[in-house]
PDB file of N, CA, C and O in Angstrom, chain B, residues numbered from 101:
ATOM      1  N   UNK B 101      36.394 -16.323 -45.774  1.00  0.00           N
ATOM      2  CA  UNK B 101      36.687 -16.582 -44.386  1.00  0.00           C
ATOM      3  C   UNK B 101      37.359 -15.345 -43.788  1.00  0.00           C
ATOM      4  O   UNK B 101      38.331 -14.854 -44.363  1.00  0.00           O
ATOM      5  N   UNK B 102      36.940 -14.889 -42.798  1.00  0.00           N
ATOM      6  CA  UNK B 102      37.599 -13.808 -42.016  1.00  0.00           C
ATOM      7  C   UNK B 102      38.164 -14.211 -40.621  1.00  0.00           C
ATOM      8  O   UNK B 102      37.622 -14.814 -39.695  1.00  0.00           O
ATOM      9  N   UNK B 103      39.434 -13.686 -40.754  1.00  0.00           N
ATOM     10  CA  UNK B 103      40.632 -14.314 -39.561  1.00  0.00           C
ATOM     11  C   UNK B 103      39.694 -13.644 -38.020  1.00  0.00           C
ATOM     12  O   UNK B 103      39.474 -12.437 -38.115  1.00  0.00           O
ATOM     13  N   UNK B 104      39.407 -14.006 -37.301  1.00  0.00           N
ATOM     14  CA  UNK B 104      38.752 -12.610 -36.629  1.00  0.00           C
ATOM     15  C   UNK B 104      39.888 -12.774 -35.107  1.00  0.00           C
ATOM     16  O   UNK B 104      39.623 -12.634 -33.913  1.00  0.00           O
ATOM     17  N   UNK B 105      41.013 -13.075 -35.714  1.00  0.00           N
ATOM     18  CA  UNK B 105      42.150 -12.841 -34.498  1.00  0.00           C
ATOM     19  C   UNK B 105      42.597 -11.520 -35.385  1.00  0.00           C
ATOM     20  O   UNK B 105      42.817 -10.621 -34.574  1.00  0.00           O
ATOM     21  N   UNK B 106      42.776 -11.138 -36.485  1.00  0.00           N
ATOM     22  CA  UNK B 106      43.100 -10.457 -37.253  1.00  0.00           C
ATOM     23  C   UNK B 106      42.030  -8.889 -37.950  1.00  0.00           C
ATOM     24  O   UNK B 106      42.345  -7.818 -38.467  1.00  0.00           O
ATOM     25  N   UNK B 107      41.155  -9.331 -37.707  1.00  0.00           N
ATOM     26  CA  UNK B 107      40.319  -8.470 -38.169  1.00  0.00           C
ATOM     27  C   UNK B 107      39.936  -7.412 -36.997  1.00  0.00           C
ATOM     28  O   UNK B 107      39.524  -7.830 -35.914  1.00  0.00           O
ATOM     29  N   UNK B 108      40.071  -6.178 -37.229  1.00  0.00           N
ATOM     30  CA  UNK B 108      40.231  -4.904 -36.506  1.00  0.00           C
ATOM     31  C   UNK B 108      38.412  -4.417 -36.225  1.00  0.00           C
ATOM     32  O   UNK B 108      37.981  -3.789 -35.257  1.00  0.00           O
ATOM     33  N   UNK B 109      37.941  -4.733 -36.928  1.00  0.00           N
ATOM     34  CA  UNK B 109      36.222  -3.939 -37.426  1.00  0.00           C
ATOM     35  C   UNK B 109      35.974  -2.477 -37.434  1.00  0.00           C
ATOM     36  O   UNK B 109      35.379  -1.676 -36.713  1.00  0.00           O
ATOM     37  N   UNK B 110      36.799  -2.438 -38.750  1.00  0.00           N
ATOM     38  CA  UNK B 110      36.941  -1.387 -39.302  1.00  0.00           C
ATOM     39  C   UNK B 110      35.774  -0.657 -40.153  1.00  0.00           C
ATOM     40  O   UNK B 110      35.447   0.520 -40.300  1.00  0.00           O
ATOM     41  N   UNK B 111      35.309  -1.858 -40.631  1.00  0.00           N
ATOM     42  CA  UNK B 111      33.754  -1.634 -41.598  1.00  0.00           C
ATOM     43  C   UNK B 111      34.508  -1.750 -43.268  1.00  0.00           C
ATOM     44  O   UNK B 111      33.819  -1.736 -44.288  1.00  0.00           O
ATOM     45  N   UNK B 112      35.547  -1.827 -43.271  1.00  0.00           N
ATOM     46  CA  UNK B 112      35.747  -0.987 -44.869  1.00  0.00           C
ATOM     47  C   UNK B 112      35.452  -2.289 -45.701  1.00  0.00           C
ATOM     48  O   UNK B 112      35.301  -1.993 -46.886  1.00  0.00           O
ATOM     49  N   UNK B 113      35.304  -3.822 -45.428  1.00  0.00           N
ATOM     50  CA  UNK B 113      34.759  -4.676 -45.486  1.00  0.00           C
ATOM     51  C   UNK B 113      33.085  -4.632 -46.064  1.00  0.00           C
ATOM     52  O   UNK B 113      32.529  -5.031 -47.087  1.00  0.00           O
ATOM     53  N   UNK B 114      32.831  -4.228 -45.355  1.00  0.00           N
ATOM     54  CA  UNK B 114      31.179  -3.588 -45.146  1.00  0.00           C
ATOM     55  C   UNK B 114      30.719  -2.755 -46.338  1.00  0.00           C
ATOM     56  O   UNK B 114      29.813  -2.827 -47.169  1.00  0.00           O
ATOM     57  N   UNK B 115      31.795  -1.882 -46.048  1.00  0.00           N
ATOM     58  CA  UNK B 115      31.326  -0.882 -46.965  1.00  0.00           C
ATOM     59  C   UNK B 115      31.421  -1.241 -48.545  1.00  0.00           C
ATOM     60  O   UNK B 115      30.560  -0.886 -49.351  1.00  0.00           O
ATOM     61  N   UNK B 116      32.511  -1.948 -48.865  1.00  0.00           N
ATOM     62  CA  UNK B 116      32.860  -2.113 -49.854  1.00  0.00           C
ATOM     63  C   UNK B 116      31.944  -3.381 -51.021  1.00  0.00           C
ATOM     64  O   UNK B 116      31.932  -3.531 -52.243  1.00  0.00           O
ATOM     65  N   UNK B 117      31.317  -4.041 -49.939  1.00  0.00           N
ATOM     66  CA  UNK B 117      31.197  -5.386 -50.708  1.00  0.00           C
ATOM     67  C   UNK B 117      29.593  -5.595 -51.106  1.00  0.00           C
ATOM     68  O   UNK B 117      28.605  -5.930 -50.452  1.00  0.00           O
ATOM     69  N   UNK B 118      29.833  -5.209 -52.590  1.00  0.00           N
ATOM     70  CA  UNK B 118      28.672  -5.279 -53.882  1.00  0.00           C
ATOM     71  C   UNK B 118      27.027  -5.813 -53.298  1.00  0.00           C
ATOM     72  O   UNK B 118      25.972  -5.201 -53.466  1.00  0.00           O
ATOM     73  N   UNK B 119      27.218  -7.084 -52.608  1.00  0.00           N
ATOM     74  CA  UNK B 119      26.186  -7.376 -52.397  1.00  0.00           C
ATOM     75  C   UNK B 119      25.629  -7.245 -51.329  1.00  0.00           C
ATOM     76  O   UNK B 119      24.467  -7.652 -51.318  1.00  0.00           O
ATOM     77  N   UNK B 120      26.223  -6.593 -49.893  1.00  0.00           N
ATOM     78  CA  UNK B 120      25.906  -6.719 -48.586  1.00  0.00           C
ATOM     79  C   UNK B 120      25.941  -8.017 -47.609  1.00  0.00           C
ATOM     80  O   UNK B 120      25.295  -8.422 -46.643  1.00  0.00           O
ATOM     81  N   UNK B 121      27.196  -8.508 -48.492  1.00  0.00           N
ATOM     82  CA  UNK B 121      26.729 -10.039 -47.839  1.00  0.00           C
ATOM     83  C   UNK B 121      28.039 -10.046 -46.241  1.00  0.00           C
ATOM     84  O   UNK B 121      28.237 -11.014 -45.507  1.00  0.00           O
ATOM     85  N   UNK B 122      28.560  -8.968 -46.157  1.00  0.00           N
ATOM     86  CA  UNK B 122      28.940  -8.759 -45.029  1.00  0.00           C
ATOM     87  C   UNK B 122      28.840  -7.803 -43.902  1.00  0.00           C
ATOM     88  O   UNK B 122      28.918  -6.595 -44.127  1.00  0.00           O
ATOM     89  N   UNK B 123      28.623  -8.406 -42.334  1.00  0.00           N
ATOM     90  CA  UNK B 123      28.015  -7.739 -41.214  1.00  0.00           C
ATOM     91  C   UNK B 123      29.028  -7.640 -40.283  1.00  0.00           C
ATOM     92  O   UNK B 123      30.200  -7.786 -40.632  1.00  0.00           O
ATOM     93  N   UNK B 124      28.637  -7.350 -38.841  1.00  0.00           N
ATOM     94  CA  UNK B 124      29.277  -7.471 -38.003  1.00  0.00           C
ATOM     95  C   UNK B 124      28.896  -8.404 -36.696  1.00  0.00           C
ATOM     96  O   UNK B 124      27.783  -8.424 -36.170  1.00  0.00           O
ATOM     97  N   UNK B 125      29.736  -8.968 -36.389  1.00  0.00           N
ATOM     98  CA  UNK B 125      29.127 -10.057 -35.563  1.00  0.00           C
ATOM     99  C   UNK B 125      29.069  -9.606 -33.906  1.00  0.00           C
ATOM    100  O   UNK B 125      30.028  -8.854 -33.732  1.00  0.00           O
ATOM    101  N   UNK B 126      28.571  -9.720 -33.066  1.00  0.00           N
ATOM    102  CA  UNK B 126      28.212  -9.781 -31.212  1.00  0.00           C
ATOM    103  C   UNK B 126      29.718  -8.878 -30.785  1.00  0.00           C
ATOM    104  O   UNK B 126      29.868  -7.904 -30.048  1.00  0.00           O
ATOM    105  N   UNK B 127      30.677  -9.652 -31.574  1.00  0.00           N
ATOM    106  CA  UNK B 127      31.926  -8.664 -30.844  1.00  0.00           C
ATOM    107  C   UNK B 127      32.871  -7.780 -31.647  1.00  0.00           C
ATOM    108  O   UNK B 127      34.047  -7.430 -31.549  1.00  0.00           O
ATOM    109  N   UNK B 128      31.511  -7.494 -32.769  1.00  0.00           N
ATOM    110  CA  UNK B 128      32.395  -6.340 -33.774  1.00  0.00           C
ATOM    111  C   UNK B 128      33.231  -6.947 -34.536  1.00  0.00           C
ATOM    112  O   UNK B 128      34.355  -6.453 -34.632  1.00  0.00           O
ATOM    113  N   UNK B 129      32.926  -8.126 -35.248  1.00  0.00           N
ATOM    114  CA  UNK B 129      34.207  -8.390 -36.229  1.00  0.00           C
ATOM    115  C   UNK B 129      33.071  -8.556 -37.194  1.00  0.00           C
ATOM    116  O   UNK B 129      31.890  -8.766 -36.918  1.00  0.00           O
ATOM    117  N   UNK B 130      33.707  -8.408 -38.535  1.00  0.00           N
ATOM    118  CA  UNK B 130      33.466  -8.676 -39.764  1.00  0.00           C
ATOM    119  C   UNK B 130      32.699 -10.505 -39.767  1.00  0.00           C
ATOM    120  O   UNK B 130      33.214 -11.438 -39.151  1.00  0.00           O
ATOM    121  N   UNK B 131      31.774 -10.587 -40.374  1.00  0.00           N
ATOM    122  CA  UNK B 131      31.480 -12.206 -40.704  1.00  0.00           C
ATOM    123  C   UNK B 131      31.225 -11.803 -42.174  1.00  0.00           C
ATOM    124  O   UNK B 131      30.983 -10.650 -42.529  1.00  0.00           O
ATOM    125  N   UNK B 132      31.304 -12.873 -42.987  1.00  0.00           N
ATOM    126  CA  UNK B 132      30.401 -12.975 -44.191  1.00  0.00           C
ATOM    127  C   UNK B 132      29.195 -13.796 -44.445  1.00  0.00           C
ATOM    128  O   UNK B 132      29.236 -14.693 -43.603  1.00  0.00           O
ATOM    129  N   UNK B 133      28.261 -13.923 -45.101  1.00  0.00           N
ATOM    130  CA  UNK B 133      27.181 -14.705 -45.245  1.00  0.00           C
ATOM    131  C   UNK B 133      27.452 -15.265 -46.326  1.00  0.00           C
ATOM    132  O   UNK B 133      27.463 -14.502 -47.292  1.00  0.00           O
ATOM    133  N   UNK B 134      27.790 -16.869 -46.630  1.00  0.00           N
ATOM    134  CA  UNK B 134      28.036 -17.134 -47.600  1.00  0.00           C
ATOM    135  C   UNK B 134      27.025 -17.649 -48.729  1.00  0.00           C
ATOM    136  O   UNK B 134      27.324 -18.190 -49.793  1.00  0.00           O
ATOM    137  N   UNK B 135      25.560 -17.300 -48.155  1.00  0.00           N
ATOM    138  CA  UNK B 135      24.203 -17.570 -48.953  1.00  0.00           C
ATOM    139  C   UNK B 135      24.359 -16.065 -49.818  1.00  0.00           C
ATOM    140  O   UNK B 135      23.848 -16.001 -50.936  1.00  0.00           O
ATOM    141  N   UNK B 136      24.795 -15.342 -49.476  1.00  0.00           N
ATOM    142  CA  UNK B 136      24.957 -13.851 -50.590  1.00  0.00           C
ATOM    143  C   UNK B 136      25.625 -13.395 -50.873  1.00  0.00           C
ATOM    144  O   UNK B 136      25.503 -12.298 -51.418  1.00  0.00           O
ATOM    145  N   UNK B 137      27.150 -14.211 -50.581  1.00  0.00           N
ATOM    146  CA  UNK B 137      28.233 -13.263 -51.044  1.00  0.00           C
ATOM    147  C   UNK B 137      28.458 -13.909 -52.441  1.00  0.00           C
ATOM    148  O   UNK B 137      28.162 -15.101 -52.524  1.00  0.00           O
ATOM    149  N   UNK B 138      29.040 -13.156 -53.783  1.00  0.00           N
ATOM    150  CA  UNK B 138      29.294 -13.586 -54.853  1.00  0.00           C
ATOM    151  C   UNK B 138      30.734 -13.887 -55.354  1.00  0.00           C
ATOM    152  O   UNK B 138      31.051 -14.122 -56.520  1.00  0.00           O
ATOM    153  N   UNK B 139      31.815 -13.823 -53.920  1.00  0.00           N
ATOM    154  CA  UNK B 139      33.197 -14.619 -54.206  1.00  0.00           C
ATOM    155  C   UNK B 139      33.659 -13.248 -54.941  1.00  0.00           C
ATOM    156  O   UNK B 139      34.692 -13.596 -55.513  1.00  0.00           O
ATOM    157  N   UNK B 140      33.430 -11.762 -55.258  1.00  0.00           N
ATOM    158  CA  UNK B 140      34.102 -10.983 -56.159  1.00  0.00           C
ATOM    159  C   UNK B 140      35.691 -10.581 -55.408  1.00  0.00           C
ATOM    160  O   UNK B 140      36.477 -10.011 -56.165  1.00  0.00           O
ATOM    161  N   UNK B 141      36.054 -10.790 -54.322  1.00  0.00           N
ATOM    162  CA  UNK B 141      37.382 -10.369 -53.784  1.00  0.00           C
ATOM    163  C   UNK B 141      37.403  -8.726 -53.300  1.00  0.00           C
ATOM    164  O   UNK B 141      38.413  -8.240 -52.792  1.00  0.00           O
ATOM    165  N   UNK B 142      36.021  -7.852 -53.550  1.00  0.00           N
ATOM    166  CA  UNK B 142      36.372  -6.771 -53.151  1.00  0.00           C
ATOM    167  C   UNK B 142      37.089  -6.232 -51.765  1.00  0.00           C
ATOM    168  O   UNK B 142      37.872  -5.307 -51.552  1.00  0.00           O
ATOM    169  N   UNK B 143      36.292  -7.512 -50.670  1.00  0.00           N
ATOM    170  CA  UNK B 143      36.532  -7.625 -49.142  1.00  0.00           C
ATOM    171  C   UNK B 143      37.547  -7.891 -49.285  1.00  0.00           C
ATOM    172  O   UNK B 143      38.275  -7.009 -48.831  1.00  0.00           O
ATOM    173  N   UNK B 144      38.126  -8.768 -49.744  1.00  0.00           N
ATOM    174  CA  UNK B 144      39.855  -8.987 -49.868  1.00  0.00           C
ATOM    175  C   UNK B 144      41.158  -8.538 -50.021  1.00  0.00           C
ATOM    176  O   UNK B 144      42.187  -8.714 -49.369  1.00  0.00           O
ATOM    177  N   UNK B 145      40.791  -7.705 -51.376  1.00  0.00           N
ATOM    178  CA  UNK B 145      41.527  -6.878 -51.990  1.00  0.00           C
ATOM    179  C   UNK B 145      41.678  -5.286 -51.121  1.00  0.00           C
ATOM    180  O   UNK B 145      42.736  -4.659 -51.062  1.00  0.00           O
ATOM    181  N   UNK B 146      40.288  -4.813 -50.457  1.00  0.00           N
ATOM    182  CA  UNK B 146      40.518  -3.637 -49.586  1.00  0.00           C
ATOM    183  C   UNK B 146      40.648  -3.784 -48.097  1.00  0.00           C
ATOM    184  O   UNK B 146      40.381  -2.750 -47.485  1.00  0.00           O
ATOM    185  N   UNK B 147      41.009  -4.867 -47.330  1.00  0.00           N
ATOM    186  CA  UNK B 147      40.673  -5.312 -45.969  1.00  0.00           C
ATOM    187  C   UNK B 147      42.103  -4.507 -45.660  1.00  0.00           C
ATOM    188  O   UNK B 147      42.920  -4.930 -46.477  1.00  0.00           O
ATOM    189  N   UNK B 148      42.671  -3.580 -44.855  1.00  0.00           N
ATOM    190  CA  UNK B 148      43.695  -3.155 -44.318  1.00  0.00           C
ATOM    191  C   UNK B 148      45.062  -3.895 -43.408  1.00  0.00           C
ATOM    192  O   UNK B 148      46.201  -3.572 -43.072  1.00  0.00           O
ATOM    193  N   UNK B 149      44.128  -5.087 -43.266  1.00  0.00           N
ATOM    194  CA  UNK B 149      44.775  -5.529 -42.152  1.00  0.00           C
ATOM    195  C   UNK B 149      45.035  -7.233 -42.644  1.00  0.00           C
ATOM    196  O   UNK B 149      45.391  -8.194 -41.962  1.00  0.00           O
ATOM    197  N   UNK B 150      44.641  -7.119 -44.332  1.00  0.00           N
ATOM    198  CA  UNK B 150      44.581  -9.059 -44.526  1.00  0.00           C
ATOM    199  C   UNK B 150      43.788  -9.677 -44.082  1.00  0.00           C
ATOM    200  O   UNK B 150      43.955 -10.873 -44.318  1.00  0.00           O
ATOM    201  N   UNK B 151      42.548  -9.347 -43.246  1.00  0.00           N
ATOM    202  CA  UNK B 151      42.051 -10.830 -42.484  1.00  0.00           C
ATOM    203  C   UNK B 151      40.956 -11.661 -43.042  1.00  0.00           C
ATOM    204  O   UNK B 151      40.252 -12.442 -42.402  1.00  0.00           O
ATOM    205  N   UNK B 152      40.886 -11.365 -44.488  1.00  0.00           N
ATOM    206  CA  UNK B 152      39.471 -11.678 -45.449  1.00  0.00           C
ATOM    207  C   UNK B 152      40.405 -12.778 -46.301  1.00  0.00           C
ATOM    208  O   UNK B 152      41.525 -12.410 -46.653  1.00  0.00           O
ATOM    209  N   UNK B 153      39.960 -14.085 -46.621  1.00  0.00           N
ATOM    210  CA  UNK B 153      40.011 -14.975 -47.492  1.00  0.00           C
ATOM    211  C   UNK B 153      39.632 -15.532 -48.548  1.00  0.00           C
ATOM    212  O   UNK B 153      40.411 -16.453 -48.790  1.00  0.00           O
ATOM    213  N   UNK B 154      38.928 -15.464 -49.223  1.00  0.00           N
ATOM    214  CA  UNK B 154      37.716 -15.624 -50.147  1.00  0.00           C
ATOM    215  C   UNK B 154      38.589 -17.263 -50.795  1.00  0.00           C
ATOM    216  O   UNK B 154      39.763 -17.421 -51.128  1.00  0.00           O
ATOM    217  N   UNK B 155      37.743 -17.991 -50.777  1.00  0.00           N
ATOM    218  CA  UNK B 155      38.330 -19.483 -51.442  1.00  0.00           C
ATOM    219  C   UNK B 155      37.116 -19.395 -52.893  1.00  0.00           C
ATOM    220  O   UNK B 155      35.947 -19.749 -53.050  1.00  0.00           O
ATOM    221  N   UNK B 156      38.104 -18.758 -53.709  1.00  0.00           N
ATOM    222  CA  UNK B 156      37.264 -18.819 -54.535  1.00  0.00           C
ATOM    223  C   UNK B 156      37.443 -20.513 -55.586  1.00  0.00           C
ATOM    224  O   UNK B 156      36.654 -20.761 -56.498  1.00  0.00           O
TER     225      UNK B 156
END
């Protein structure tokens, strides 16, 4: 889950995450697709700003 009161759209989200299962949405924030993301925490662990959740 991405806070998107919180999320800057920075990309480093983007960049970081193994499978591509994250984009940017109509007003530049981070979304994830949860049909391809594999729950690894990379988005999480490097998000600058906290706004990535992963319920694993």
């Amino acid at each position: 889950m991405i806070n998107k009161n919180t999320c800057i759209g920075c990309g480093t989200c983007v960049s970081i995450c193994p499978v591509g299962a994250i984009s940017f949405d109509k007003d530049g924030k981070a979304q994830i697709d949860k049909s391809i993301c594999i729950g690894c925490g990379a988005c999480q662990a490097n998000c600058p700003v906290s706004a990535i959740d992963i319920d694993l």
